[in-house]
N, C-alpha and C positions, 0 to 999 in steps of 0.2 A: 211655619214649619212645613206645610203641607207644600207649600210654595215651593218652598228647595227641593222636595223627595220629587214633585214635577218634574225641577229643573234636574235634577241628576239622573233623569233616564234620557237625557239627551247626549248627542253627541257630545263628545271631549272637550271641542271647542267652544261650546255653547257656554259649561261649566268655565272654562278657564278666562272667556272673556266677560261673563257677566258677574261670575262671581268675586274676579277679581276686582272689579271696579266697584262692584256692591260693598262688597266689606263683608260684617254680619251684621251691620242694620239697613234693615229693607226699609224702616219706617223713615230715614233723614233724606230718601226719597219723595220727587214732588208725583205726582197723579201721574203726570203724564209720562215720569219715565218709567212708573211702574208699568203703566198700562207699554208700556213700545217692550216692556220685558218679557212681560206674560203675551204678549204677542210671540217672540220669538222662543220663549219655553214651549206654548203649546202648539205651533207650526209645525206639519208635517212635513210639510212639501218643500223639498231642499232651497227651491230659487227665491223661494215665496220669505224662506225665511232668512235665508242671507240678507233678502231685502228691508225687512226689517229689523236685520241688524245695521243697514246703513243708513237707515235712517235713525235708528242711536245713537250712530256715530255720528250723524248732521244736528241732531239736535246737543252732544256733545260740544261741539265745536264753538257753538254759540254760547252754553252755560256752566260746562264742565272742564277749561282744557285739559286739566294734568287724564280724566276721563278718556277725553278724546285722544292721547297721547296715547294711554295702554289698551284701546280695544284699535290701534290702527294695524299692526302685523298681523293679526287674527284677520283683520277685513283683508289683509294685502294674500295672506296664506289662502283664504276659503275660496275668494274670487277666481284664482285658477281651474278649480272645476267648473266653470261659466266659460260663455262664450265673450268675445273683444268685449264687447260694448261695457259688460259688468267686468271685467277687468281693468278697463281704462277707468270705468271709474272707481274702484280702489284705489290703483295707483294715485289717481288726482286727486282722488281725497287725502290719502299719505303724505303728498309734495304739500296739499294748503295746511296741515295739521305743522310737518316739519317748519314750513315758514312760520308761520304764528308760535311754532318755540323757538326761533333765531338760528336752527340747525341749517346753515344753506348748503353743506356739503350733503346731507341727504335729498333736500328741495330738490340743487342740481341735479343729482345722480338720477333721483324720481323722476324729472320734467323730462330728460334725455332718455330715458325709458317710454314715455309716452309720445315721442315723436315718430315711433313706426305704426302706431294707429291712425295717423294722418292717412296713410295708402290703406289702409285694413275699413277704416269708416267714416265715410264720407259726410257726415251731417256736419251744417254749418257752423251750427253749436260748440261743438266737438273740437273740431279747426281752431272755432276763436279760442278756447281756454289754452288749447296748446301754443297757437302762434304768440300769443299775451303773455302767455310765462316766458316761451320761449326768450320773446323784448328784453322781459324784463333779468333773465338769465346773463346776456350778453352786457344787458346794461351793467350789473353787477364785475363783470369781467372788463369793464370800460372800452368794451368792442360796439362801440355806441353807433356805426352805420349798422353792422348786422341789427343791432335790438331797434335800430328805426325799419329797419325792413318788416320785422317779423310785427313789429307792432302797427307798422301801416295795414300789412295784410288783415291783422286780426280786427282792425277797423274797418277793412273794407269789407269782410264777412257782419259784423255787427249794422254796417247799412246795410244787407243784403237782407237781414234775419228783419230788420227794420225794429233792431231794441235797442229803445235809446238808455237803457242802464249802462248796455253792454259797450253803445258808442262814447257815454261818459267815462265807465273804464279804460276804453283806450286810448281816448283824450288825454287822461289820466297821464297813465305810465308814459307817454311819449311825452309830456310837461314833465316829466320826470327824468326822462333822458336826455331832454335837452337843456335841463337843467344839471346834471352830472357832468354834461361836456361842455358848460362856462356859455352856454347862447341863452341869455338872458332874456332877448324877445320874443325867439320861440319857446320857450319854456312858458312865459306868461300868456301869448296866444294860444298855446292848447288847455294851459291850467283854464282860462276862459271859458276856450268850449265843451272843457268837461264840465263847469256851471253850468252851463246854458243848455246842455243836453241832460245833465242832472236835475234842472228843474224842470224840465217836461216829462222827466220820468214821473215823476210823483213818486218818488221813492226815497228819502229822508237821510236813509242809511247812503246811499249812493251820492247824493246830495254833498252832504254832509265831509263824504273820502274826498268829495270834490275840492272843495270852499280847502279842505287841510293840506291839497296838493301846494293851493295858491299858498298859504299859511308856509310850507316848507320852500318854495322860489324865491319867497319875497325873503325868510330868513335867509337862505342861503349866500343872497346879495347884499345879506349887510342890512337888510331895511326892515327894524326889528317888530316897530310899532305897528305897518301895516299886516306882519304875516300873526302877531295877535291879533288885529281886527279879524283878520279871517279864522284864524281860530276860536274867537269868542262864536262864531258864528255856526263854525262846525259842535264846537261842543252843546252849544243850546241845541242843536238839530240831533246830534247822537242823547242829551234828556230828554227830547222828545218820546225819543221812542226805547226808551231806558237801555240800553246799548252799552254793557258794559267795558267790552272787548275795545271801542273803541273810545270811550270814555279815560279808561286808564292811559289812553296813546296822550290823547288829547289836552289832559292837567298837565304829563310830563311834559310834553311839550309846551306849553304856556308858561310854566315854571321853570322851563330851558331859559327863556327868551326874558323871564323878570331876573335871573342867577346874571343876564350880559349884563345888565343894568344896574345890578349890584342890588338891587331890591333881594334881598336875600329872606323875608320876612314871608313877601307873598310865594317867591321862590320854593321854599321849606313847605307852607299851606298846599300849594298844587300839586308837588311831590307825594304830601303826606296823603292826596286827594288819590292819587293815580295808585296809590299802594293802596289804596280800601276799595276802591272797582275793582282792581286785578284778583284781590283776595273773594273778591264775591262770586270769580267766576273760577276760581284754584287756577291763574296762569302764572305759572311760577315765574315763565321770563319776565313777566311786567314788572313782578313783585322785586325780580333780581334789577331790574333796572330802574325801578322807582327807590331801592336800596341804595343803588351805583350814586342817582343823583343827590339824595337826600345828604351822604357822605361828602358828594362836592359844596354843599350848603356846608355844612359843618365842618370843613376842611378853611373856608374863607370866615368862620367865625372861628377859626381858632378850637373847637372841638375835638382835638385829634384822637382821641380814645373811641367817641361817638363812631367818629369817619370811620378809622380801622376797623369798627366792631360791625358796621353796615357792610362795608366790602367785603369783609371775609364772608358774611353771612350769601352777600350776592355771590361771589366766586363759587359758595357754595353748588346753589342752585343753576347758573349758569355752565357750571362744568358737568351736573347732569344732564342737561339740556345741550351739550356741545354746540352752546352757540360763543361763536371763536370772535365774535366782534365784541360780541357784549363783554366776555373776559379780556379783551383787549382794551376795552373802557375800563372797564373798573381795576383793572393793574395800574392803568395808566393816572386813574385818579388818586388808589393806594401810594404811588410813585411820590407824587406829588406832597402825599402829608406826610411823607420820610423825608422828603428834599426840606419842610417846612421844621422837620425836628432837627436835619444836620444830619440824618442817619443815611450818609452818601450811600452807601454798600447797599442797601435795605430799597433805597430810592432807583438805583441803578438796576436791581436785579430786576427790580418789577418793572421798570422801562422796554428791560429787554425781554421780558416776557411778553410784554404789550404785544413787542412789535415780533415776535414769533408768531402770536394772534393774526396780526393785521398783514403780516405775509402772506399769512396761510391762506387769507381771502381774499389776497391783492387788495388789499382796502386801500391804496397810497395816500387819499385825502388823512384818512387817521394817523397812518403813520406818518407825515409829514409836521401832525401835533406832538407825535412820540418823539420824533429826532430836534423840536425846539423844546421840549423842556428837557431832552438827555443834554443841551446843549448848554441852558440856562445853567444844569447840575454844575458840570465841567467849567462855566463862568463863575462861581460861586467859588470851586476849590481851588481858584486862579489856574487852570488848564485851558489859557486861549485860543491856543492853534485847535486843538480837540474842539472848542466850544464853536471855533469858525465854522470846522469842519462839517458840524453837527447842524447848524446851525445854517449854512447855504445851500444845503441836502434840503432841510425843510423847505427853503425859499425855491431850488430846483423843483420839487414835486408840487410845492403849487401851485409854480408856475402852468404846470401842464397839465393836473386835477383837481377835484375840487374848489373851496369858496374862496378865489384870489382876494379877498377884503382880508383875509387871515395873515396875507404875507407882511403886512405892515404891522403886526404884532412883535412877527419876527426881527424888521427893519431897525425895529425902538431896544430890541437887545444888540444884537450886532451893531449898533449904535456905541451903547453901553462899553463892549468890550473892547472897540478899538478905542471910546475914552481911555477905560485903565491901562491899556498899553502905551498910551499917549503916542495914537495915529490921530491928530486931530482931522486932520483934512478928510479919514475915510469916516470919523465919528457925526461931522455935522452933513455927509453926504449922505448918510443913513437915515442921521435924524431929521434931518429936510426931506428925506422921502417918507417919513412918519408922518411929519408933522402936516405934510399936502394933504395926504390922508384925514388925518383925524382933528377934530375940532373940537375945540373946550367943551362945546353947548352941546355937542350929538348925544351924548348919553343923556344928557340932563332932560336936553329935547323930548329925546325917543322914551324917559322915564314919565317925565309930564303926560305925554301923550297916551300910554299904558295905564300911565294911573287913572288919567280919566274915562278911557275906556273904559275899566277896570270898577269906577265908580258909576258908572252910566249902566255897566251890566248889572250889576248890585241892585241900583234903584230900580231898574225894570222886572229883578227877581222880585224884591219889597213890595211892587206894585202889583205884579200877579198874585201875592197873596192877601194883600189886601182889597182888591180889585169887586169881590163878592161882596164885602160887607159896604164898598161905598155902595156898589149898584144896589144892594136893599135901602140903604139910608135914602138915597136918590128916589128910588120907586114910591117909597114912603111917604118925602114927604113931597112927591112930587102927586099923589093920588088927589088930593082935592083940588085940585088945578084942574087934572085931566076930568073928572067930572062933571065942573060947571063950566068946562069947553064943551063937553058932550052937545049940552043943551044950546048953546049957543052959536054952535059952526053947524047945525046941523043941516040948514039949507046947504053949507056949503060942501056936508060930505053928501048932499043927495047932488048937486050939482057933481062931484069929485067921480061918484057911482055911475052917471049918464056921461062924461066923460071917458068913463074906464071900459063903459058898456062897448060906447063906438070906438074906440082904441080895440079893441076886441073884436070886432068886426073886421074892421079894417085888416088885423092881423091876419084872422082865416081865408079872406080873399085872398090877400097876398102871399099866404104857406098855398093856397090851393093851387094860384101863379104859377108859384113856386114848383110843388109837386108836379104839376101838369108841365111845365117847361120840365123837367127830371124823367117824366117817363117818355116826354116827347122825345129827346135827346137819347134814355134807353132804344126808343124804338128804333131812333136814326140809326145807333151806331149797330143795330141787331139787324137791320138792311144790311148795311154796308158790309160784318161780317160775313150772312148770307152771301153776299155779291162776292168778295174775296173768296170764299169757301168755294161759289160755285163756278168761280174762273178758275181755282186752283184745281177743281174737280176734273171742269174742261182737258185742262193741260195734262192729267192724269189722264185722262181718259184715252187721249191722241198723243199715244205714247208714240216716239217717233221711232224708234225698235221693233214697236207692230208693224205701223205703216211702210217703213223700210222693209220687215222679212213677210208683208203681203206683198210690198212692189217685187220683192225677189222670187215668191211664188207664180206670180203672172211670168213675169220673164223668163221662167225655167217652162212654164207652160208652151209659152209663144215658138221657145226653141224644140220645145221637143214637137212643136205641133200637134197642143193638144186643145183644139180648138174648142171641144166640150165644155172643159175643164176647165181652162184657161178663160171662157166666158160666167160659165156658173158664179167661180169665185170672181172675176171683176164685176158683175152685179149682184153681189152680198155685201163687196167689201163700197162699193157704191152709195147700197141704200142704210148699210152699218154708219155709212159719211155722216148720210143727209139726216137719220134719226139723229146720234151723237149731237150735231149742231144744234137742229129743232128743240131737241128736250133739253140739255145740258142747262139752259137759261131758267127753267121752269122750279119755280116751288114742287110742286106733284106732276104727280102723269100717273094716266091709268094704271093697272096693273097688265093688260093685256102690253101694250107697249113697250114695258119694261122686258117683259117675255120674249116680244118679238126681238129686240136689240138682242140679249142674252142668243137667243133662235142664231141669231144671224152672225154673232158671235163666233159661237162655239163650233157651228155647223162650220166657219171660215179656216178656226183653229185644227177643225177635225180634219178638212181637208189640208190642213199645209201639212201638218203631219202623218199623212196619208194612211189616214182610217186605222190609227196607232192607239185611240182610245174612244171610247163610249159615254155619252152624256142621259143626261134626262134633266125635264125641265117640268113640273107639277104644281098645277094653283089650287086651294080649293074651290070648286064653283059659285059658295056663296059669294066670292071676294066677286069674279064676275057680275051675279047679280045684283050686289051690295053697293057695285060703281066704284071699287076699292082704290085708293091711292096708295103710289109709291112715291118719298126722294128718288129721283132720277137716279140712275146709276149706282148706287149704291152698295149694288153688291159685284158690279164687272170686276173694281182692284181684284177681290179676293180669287173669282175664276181666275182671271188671269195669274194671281200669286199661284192656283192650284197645278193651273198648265205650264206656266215657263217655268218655275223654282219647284214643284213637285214632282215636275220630268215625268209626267204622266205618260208621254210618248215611249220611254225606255222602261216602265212598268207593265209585265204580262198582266192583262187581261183589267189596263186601266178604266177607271169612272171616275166620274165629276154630276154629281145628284144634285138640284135645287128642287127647294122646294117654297112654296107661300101658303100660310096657314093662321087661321086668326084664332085669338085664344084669350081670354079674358080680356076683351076689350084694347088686345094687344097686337100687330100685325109680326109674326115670327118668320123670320127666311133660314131655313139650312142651307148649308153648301159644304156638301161632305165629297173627299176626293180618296182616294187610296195610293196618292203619289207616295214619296220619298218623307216627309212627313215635314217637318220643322226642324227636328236634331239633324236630316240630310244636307236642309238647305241652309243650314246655319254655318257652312263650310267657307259657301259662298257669301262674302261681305255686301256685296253690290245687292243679290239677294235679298241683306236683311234689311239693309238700308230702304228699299225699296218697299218692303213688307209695311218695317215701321212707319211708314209715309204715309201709306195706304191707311194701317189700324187708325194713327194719331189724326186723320182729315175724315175719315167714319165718325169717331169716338167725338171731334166736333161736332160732326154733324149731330149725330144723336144728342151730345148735351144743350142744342138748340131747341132742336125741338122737342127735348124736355121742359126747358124755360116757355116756351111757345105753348104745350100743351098741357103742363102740370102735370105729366108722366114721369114713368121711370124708367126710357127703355136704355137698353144696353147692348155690348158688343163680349162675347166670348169667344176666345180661339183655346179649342185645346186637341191633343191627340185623337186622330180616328181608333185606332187601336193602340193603346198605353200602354198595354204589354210590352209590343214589340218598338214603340214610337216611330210607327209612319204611319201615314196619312193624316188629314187635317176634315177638321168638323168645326163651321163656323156656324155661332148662332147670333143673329142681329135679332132683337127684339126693338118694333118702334112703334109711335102713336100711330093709333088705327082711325085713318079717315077718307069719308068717302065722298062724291062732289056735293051733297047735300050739306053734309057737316063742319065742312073747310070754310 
């Protein structure tokens, strides 16, 4: 009681989405969703606790559907006072909730909603779930090149994240799509490699959706017995890991596959299997569609009270669920046990319901089954032409969707029909094209094969339970055996021990091999980086924009005959040459050095822009005494980002400040300017591009020689003055060494 007066000082939404899925018993609650409530009851903090309503809803999804169905509009409502990220995922949590209850006109609406997040946030994550539904969206629409695009892409984001769950699911749905559009060996090469990347996941559940893609190709081509091997396979992998959601997929579908075979025994068992999983987790679509099927069991044993009284029940649940395929099965199978009473009218109307269903989702493969048995109806109350008509529709659509093994079903009535009109010549053209098809022994075959599967699974269930009591009868009465071996091998386990010893030996030479070849090959490739770095540095440094508007300062010198000046600066920009070259190779250089470049530098800069701005240049003396080292160059990019892109020149009463300072063990450089700032020069493209060059070839440098010295120095660029945003203040922090310590 105390519980609830908590919870009702809380926002509206809190009460209406917890208490409505509560009920008024808190106690047929397990731990943990108590404990994710009383999170979100006693949270203050708006984001904090939204978040912990989405994680109700994720553990919902797994254990709760009908749950996770009534706290989804609440998560879709709140998430709008958040930013994208916790919006997108609302919505995606909405669209996987909607799929998992067969609703796909919301899925769709949903998934189409989350495709302006692709430009709004960039993470690869993010991409893949969109681009993957996206696939699998068009798949549904039988726009099967677009859903191979969106699904390639979403694959090539999952090698990029390098998660191979995520490359198993795209595997996945692209064997699924290419399965929809009749390519039968690309369908099985990807079902493939969603295995083969499902089992290096180590992921069970992932696994498991794999082996059931294969299970659904190999059905869909007719080849019954293989796609239950793969199913026996999937479902022991979903009892692994008690997985009920996919457990109830996985009976129906196995008891799909015994109902072709006529096994109608074991058929009815996996049905009645797949309705006590789905009940364990309230998913009402499972429960409507393990109804659907149970009534096609009892419709082939003649049940027709059973049949009627399970469909209506599913129509029930299905028509609150608006899942438009599921009701178009189960009309379709209702259809069928009024065709079976004679009750034409009754069989007809729910035909045509079907296929208002299966319209409405372009399903054609379905409807292609709806227009052969409206067709058998019309053969039945001797209406031929209608029944042909009906009846070569079917043959037309699968020709061109869905599992073409179906059309030869159709071929064996239209056979039929042109019998009783006595068309012999179109009857045995028909039934010769049945008859190529289908062969006395395939069902008998593919039932043998399933049974023994079927009984090979059984025994290995038998065996895991018995499995403990042999291993103690075994251990038991295997113990006085291993005793008086004790005594009698015992030279040969001191021999086995001096064996194992030098094996052991052996081992840590060769890990030490090992290691030592690993840091040698570190250390190569941490040269050669250096070596790239400091050629890349080079070329920085001999920007060809300087060198060109120094050669155009001398030549405006020479014309105006300014032979002072015109000298000064060609031996600055001389000995600026011969340093650059000299150092640029070098691990360290003094700090004096460093200074003198910067000196020769800036003094070159001040004159091309004719004494338009003021420098300084300060070390502290201990760095002198101390023999201090600097990376070469490492701070000229930023002068020069301060002086060409800060426009220091067109700034009254510009500066450009360095300085060198040591500080905990740390060597610190500022380089503070009062140009145009970063938001000035961020106008200019060329600018930032050149900026970023400079920061990202620092930012190297330094995380080397954090690797190199077990430091932790760093690069900061922020506003000289934040106020106004201009001017720039760089602080490099790097390992402080001097020629003794290097």
């Amino acid at each position: 009681m105390l519980f609830l007066l908590t919870m009702l000082r809380k926002p509206l939404f809190i009460i209406l989405s917890i208490l409505l899925l509560t009920g008024s018993d808190l106690f047929g609650q397990d731990s943990h969703e108590q404990q994710i409530i009383r999170s979100i009851a006693t949270e203050k903090n708006k984001k904090k606790r939204f978040s912990h309503i989405m994680t109700l809803g994720q553990y919902y999804k797994e254990n709760n559907i009908d749950r996770a169905d009534s706290i989804r509009s609440v998560i879709v409502r709140e998430s709008r006072n958040f930013e994208d990220s916790i919006r997108f995922g609302a919505l995606f949590y909405n669209a996987e909730v909607a799929l998992i209850l067969g609703d796909l006109d919301e899925y769709h609406n949903t998934i189409l909603a989350c495709q302006p997040f692709l430009n709004k946030l960039k993470s690869p994550g993010i991409q893949f779930k969109v681009y993957r539904h996206l696939g699998y969206y068009h798949s549904n629409q039988q726009e099967y090149e677009t859903a191979k695009f969106y699904l390639k892409l979403s694959l090539k984001k999952a090698l990029r994240l390098r998660d191979v769950s995520k490359q198993s699911e795209a595997y996945r749905y692209l064997g699924l799509n290419y399965m929809n559009s009749n390519q039968k060996d690309s369908a099985l090469y990807y079902s493939d490699k969603a295995i083969s990347t499902g089992r290096r996941s180590g992921n069970k559940a992932v696994l498991s959706q794999a082996f059931n893609v294969k299970a659904e190709v190999y059905e869909f081509f007719g080849q019954i017995e293989l796609s239950v091997a793969k199913n026996f396979i999937s479902r022991q992998l979903a009892e692994e890991i008690n997985n009920h959601l996919l457990l109830a997929k996985y009976y129906r579908e196995i008891g799909y596959s015994q109902k072709q075979i006529y096994n109608l025994k074991d058929a009815e068992k996996n049905f009645r299997k797949s309705l006590e999983h789905s009940r364990l987790i309230y998913d009402k679509r499972q429960m409507a569609l393990a109804l659907t099927n149970l009534a096609s069991v009892q419709l082939d044993k003649k049940q027709f009270k059973k049949a009627i009284a399970n469909s209506q029940r599913s129509i029930l649940y299905l028509t609150d669920l608006n899942d438009l395929n599921g009701l178009g099965e189960t009309h379709n199978i209702l259809g069928m046990v009024y065709q079976k009473q004679n009750d034409y009218t009754k069989a007809s109307n729910n035909f045509n319901q079907a296929l208002i269903y299966y319209e409405s989702t372009s399903n054609r493969e379905k409807m292609a089954g709806v227009y052969h048995n409206v067709g058998t109806v019309f053969k039945e109350r001797g209406k031929y032409t209608t029944a042909l008509n009906y009846l070569n529709r079917s043959v037309e659509i699968r020709e061109q969707y869905g599992a073409k093994n179906q059309i030869y079903n159709t071929y064996r009535v239209i056979a039929d029909v042109y019998k009783d009109i006595d068309n012999t010549a179109e009857s045995l053209k028909y039934m010769e094209l049945y008859l190529n098809y289908i062969d006395s022994n395939t069902i008998l075959q593919a039932a043998n094969k399933i049974a023994e599967l079927s009984e090979s699974y059984n025994s290995a269930q038998r065996e895991k339970i018995n499995s403990s009591l042999k291993d103690s009868l075994i251990r038991q009465g295997s113990q006085k055996e291993v005793t008086a071996t004790r005594l009698e091998n015992s030279q040969l386990r001191n021999n086995f021990q001096m064996y194992i010893i030098i094996a052991f030996i052996i081992i840590i030479v060769m890990a030490g091999l090992i290691i030592f070849y690993g840091w040698n090959q570190t250390k190569i490739k941490q040269q050669r980086k250096e070596a790239e770095m400091s050629q890349t540095l080079l070329r920085t440094q001999m920007n060809p924009h300087f060198v060109f508007n120094a050669m155009s300062v001398i030549q405006s010198y020479i014309f105006d005959h300014d032979t002072e000046n015109s000298s000064k600066f060609l031996v600055n920009f001389s000995r600026l040459m011969r340093l650059i070259l000299e150092n640029s190779p070098k691990e360290h250089i003094p700090i004096p050095t460093e200074v003198e470049i910067l000196e020769k530098y800036l003094s070159m800069q001040k004159l091309r822009f004719q004494e338009r701005f003021e420098y300084s240049i300060d070390a502290n003396f201990d760095l002198y005494d101390e023999s201090a080292n600097i990376p070469p160059m490492i701070t000229q990019p930023f002068i020069e980002n301060a002086i060409e892109h800060g426009q220091l020149h067109t700034v009254e009463g510009g500066f450009i400040s360095v300085t060198f300072t040591k500080s905990e063990g740390m060597l610190i450089i500022s380089i503070v300017d009062n140009g145009v700032g970063r938001k000035g020069s961020s106008i200019n493209k060329k600018s930032s591009a050149h900026k970023s060059m400079a920061m990202e070839i620092t930012r190297d440098r330094i995380e080397n020689l954090n690797k190199k010295y077990k430091t932790d120095g760093s690069l900061v660029v922020e506003d000289y003055n934040k106020e106004l945003e201009i001017g720039t203040k760089v602080l490099i922090s790097l390992p402080y060494t001097t020629e003794s310590n290097r």
